[in-house]
N, C-alpha and C positions, 0 to 999 in steps of 0.2 A: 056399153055406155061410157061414155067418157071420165075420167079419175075429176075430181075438183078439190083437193088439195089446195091446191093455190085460194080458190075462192073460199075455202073454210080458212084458211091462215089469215084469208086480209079479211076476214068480218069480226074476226078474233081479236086481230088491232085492230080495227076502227072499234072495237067495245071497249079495249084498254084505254085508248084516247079517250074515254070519258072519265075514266079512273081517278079517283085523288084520294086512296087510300092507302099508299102506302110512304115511307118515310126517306129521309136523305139517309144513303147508305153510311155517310161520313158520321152518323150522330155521334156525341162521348156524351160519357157517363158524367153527372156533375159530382163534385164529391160531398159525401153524406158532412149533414151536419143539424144538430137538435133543432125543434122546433122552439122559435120565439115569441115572446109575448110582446101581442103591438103597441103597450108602452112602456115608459123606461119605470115607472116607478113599480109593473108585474116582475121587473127581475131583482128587485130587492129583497132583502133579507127580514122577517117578521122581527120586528122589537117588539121590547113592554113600552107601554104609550108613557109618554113622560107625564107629568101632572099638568094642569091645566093652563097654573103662571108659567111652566118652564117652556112649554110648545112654543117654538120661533116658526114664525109667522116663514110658509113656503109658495110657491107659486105652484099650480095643478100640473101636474107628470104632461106631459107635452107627448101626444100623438103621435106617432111617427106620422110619415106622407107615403101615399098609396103606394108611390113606387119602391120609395125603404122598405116599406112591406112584404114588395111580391118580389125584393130581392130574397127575403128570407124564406118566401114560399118557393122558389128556385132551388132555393139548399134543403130544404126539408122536401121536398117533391122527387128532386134528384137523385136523392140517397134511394129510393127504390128504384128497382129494377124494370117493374110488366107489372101491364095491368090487364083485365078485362076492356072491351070497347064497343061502343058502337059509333059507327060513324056514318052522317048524312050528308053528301054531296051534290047541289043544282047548281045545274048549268046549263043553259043554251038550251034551257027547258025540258032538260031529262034531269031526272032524280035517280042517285045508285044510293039503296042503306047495305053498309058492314057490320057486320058483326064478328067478334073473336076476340084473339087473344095477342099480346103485342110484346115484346122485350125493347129495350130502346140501351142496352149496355153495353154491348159493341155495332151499334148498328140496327139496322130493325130485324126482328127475326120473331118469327108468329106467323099465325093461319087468321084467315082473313075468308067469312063467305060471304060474296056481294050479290044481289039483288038487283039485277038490273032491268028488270020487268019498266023500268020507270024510266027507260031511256028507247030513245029513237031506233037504236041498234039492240035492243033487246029482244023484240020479236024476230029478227036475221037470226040472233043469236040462239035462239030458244029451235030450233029448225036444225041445224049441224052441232050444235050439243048436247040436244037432251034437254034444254032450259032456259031460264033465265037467270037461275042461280047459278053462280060458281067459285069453287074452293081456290085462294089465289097460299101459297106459304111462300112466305119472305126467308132469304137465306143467306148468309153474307154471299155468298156466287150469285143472288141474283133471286126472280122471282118463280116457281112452278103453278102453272097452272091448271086444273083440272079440267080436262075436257071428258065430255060423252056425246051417245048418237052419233051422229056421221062424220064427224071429227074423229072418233076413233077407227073408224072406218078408212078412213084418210089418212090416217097416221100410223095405219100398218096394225092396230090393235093398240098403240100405247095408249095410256089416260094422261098422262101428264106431259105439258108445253112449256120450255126452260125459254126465259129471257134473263140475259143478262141487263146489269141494272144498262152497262151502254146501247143494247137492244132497244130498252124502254125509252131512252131519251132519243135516239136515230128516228125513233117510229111517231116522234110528234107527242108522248105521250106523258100526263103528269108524273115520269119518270125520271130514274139516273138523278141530275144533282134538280130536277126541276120536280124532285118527288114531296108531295107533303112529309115532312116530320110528324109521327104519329109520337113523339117525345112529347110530354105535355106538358115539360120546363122551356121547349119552345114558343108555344105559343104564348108564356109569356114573358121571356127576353121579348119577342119582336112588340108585348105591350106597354116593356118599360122603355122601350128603344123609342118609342112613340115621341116619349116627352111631353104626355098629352092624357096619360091616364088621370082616370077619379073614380072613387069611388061612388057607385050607382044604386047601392041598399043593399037590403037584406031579404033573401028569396030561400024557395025550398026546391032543392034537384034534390032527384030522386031519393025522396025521403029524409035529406038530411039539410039542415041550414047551411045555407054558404051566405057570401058576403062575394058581391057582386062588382066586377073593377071592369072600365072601359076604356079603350082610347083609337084614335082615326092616325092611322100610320100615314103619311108619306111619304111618296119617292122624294118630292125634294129635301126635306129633312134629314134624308139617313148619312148624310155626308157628316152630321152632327151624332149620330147613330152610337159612333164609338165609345167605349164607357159606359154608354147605355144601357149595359145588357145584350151588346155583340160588340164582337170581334171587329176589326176592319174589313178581315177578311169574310166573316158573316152578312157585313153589311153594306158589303159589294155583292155579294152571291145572291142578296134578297134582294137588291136595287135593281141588279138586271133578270133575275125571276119576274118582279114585277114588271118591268118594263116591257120584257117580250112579252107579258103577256098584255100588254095594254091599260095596265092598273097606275094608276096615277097617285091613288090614293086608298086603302084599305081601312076596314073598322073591324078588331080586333078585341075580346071581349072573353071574361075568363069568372067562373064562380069558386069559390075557394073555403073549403070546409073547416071546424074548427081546429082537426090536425092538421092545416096548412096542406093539404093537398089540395092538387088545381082537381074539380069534380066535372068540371066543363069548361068548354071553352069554346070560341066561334068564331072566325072568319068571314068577312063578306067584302065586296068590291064589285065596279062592273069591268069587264074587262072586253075584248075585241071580239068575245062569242056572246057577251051580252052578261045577262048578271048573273057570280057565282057566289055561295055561300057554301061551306062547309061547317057541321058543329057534331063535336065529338065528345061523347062522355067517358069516364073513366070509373071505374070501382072493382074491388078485391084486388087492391096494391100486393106484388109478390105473388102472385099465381102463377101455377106451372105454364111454361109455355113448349110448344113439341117444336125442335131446332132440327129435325132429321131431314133427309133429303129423300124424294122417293127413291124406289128400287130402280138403279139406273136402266136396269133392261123395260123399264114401263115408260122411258121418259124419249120422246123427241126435242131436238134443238131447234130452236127458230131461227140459229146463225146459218145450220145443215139444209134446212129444207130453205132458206130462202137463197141456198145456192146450188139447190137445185141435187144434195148428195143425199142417197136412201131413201129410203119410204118410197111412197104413194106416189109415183110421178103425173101431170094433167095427161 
């Protein structure tokens, strides 16, 4: 009976092209810096109250503005390294949830198991691997994939499928420089970059109070971007992200605990596959994350076999 190789590799990306779980490989680290208090008159020093004639009459300690704010959630956010995740991605009316473990200090690097029972290409997928679940680990080289079932069959016995991050972006997919940032002091630069945040109340994620900030990005705005909370060059790289993808305009949305850590955050727009949203939570800031690479004799390339050198031939 004939090898199908081929036809296991290309069901494999067509499921990645649903992906938006993993991060831009360019991330840095922001640098640490203490958590602030959101008015001016919390970093003051306790006196003894003066007497009652001597009080000169003062004006009320003055608010910061939401986006003063989530600049200092930026720097107290940043100073950690990984967090636990989960992450929910629709689009084009499939749903993938992640779950794992994430570093964002040099880069993304963490294990990632996604769920794609909720996407189009789930059931293809669940048939040459074993499932619909699978293990993806981010690595600065790039991403491995864990395959099983007739994908290992296919791939000579290995379990794991190597893309590099330039693989992911060749192959159409929310990869390479078009990969979500799982950093979660990105998403919100891109909310102060808005120029449009406010604050939206006070809610409970999972378990803890946060304090709720929104705002509606556009593409034509970001030309004002800089300062913002990016770079120039950040706010050229999102201008044309969203462009290819069809996004004219995104809403952008972020909950924030009272150690100034972002606790969630969300994503939504419609875009040229129809409407997508992403939202990812974050908790146990500083947990370990595994950075290993598999055992190279277990690992297939997807640059190798899509040139047709080793393994499983059709």
């Amino acid at each position: 009976m004939a090898r199908t190789r081929n036809t296991a590799i290309a069901v494999v990306v067509a499921a990645l092209a649903l992906t938006a779980t993993a991060c831009d490989n360019d991330a840095k680290k922001t640098d640490a810096a203490p958590a602030a208090p959101t008015t001016a008159a919390a970093a003051q020093p306790t006196t003894a109250a003066p007497t009652p004639t001597a009080e000169p009459t003062k004006e009320p300690p003055a608010k910061l503005t939401p986006a003063a704010y989530l600049k200092l959630v930026t720097e107290k956010t940043g100073s950690q390294t990984s967090a636990k995740i989960t992450e929910e991605i629709s689009l084009a009316g499939g749903q993938i949830t992640a779950t794992g473990t994430v570093s964002w200090a040099e880069g993304l690097q963490g294990e990632l198991r996604m769920d794609m029972s909720g996407t189009p290409a789930g059931k293809k997928l669940s048939a040459l691997t074993g499932g619909s679940t699978m293990t993806a680990r981010y690595l600065k080289d790039g991403m491995y994939l864990r395959v099983g079932g007739q994908a290992v069959t296919e791939l000579d016995g290995k379990h794991w499928l190597h893309y590099s991050y330039a693989d992911l972006g060749q192959q159409g997919a929310i990869g390479g420089d078009q990969l979500k940032n799982a950093d979660p002091v990105e998403g919100v630069r891109t909310l102060i970059a808005s120029g449009k945040v406010s604050e939206a109340g006070q809610e409970t994620v999972g378990g803890k109070q946060t304090t709720h900030y929104t705002g509606e990005l556009a593409v034509a705005d970001l030309a004002a971007a800089t300062g913002r909370g990016l770079t120039a060059e950040q706010a050229e790289k999102l201008k044309k992200n969203l462009s290819t993808a069809g996004i004219t305009s995104e809403t952008v949305d972020v909950w924030v605990d009272a150690d100034n850590l972002v606790v969630k955050r969300t994503e939504q727009a419609e875009t040229k596959a129809g409407p997508f949203k992403v939202t990812v939570t974050y908790a146990d800031y500083g947990t370990k994350v595994p950075t290993e690479a598999p055992d190279p004799s277990d690992v297939a390339e997807l640059a190798d076999l899509k040139a047709g050198k080793g393994g499983a031939t059709t």
